[in-house]
C-alpha positions as CSV (number, residue, x, y, z in Angstrom):
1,X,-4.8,-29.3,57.0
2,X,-8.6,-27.9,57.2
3,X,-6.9,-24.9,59.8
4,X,-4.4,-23.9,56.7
5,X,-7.1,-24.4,54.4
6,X,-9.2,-21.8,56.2
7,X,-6.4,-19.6,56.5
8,X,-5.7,-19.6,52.8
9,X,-9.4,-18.8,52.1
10,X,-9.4,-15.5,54.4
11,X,-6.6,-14.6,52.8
12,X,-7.8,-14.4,49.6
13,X,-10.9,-12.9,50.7
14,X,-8.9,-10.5,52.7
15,X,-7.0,-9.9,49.4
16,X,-9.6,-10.3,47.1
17,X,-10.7,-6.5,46.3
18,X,-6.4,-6.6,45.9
19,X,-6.6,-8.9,43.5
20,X,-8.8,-7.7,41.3
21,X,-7.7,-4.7,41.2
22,X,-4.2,-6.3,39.8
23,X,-6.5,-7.9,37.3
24,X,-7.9,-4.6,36.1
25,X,-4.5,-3.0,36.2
26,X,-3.2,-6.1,33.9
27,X,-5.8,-5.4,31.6
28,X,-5.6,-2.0,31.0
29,X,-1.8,-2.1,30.3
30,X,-2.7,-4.9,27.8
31,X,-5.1,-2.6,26.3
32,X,-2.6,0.3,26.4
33,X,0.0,-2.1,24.7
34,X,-2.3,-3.0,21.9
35,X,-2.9,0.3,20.8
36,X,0.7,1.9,20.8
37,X,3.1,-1.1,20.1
38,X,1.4,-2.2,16.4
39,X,1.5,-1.4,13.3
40,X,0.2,2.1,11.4
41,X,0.1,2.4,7.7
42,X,-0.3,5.6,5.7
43,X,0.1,6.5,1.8
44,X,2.3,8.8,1.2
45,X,3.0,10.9,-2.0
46,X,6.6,12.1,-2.2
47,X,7.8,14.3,-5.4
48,X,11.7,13.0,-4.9
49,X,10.5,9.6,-4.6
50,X,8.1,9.2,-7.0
51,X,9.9,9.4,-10.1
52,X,12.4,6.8,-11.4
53,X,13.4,6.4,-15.2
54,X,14.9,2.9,-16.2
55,X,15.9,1.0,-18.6
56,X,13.5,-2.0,-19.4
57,X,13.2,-5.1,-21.9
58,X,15.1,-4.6,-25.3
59,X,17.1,-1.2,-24.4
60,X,13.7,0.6,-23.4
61,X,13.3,3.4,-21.9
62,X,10.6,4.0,-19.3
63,X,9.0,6.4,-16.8
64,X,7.7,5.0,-13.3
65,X,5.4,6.2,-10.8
66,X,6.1,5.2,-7.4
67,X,3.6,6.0,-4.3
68,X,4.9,5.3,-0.7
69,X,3.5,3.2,1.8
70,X,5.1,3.9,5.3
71,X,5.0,2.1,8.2
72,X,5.0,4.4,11.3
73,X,4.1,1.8,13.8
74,X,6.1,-0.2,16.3
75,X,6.2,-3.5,14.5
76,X,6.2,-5.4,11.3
77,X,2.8,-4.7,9.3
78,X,2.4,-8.3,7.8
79,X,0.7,-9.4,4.5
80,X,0.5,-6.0,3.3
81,X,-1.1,-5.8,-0.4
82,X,-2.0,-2.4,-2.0
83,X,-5.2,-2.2,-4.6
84,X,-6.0,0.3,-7.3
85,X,-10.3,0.4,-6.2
86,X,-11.6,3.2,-8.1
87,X,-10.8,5.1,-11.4
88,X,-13.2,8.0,-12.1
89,X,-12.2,10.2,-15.6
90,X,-12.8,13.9,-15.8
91,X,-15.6,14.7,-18.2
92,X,-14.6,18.0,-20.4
93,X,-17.5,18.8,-20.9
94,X,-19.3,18.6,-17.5
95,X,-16.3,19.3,-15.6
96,X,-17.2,16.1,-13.5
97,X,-15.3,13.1,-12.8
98,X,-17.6,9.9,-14.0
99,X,-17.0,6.5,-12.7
100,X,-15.0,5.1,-15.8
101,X,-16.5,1.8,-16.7
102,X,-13.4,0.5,-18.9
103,X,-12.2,-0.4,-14.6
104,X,-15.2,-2.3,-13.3
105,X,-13.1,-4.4,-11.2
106,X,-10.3,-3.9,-8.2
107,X,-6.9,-4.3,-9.4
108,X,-3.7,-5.5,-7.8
109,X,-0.8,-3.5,-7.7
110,X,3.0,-4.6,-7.5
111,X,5.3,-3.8,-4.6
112,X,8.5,-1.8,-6.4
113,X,11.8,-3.9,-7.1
114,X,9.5,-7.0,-6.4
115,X,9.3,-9.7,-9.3
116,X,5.7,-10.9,-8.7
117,X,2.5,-9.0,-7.2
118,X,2.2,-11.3,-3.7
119,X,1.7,-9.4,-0.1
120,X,4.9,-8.0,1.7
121,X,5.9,-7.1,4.8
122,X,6.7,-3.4,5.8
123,X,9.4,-3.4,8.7
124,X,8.6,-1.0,11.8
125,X,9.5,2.9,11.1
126,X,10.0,1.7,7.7
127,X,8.4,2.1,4.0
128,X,8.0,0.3,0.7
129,X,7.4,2.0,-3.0
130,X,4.4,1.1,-4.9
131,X,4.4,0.9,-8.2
132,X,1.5,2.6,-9.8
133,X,1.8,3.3,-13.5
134,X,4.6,3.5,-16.0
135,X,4.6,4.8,-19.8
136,X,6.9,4.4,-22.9
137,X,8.6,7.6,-25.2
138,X,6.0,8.2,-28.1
139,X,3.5,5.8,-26.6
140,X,0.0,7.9,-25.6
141,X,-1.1,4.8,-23.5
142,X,-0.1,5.3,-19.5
143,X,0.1,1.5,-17.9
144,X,-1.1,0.4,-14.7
145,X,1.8,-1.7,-13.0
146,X,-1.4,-4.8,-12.6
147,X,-1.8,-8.4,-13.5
148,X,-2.8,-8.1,-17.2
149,X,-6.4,-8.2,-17.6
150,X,-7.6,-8.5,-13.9
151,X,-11.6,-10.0,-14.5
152,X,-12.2,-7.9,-17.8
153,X,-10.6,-4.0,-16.7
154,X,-8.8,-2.6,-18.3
155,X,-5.1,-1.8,-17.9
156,X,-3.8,1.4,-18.8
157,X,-4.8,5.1,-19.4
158,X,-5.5,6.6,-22.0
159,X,-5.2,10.5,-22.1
160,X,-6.8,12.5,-19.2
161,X,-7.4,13.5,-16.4
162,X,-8.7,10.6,-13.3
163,X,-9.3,10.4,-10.0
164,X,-7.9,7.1,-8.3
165,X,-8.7,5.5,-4.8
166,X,-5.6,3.3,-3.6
167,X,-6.2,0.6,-1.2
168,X,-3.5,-0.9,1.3
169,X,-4.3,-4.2,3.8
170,X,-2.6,-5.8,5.9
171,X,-2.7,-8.9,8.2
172,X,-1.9,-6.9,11.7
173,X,-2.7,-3.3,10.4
174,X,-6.1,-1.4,9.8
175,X,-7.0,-0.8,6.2
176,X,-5.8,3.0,5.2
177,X,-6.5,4.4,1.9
178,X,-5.5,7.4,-0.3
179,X,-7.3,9.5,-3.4
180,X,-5.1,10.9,-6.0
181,X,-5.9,13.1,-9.4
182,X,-3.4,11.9,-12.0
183,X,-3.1,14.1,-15.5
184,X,-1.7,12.0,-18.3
185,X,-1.0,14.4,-21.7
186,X,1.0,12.0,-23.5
187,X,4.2,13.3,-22.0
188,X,6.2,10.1,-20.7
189,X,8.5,12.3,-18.6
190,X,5.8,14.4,-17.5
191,X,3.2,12.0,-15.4
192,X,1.4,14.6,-12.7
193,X,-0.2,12.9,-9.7
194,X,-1.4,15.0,-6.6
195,X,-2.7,13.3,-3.5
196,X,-5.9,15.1,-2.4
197,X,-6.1,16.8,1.0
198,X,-9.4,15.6,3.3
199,X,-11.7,18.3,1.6
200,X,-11.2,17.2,-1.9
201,X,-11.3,13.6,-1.0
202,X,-14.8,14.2,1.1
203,X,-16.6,15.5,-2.3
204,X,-14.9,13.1,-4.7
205,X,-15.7,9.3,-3.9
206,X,-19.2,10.1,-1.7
207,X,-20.5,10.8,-5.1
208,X,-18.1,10.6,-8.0
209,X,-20.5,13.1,-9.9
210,X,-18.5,16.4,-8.9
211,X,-17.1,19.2,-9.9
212,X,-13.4,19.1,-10.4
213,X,-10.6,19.6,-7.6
214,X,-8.6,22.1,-7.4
């Protein structure tokens, strides 16, 4: 018994540098797993998909806003909830964008074709529509698709020209975000959103006191 004992103890130490190299081979391709096989978020602005007229409560007609939130990762991105953060309105006058006090607070937005505003999941290589704003014919008020009266903001625009910072989270996914200048003139069919390239989005919500983007 003490002769195999000894034998099994040489062979390990024989084996040991063997060994642990397996270990730090096992690791490494654990490491390597975790960053390819999980889940990558991004915002995504789409003209042909952000646009969708409907019919609402009592034979209304409305105009929605959609933005995209894909998932171009190799699994389920759980939990994920999107967040209007910051609102910033364009002052004539200055031709700076001012943080707009009437939106003190983060607001909640609703997952598209969804009845409530709770997290959802976004499948691997897949997407889900956010929905952002909406506004009524002959109605100069543009509405932020929120939980009415979130702590004290406010909920819709009035006419203008903002800057907005969305938020998306997720359980299993890191945080991404996106900055867009939306132009509401009163024109239901005509809501104008344009995501900002890295430049714009540098300059606008490091200090919110700047000069207009292009």
């Amino acid at each position: 018994m003490i002769d195999k004992l000894l034998l099994l103890i040489n062979w390990l130490i024989e084996h040991l540098e063997l060994l642990a190299a397996a270990l730090i081979v096992l690791a490494s391709l654990g490491s390597i797993y975790k960053f390819f096989i999980k889940a990558r978020l991004k915002i995504v602005f789409d003209p042909n998909e952000t646009y969708h007229e409907r019919i609402v409560e009592n034979d209304q007609r409305a105009m929605f806003l959609h933005l995209i939130v894909k998932n171009n990762g190799f699994i389920t991105a759980r939990g994920c909830q999107s967040y209007l953060v910051k609102v910033a309105k364009l002052e004539e006058k200055t031709d700076e964008f001012i943080p707009d006090k009437r939106f003190p607070a983060q607001m909640v937005l609703k997952w598209a074709h969804e009845k409530d505003f709770l997290s959802r999941p976004i499948l691997s290589r897949d997407n889900r529509r956010m929905d952002l704003v909406f506004a009524y014919p002959n109605d100069q008020n543009l509405y932020i698709f929120t939980e009415h009266f979130p702590r004290g903001s406010n909920t819709f625009f009035t006419l203008g020209t903002y800057l907005l910072k969305i938020v998306v989270i997720s359980d299993n996914a890191k945080e991404v975000s996106g900055m867009f200048k939306l132009i509401w003139d009163g024109d239901w069919k005509d809501i104008r959103i344009k995501k900002l390239n890295y430049f714009d989005r540098t300059k606008s919500f490091i200090n919110l006191g700047i000069r207009k983007p292009n």
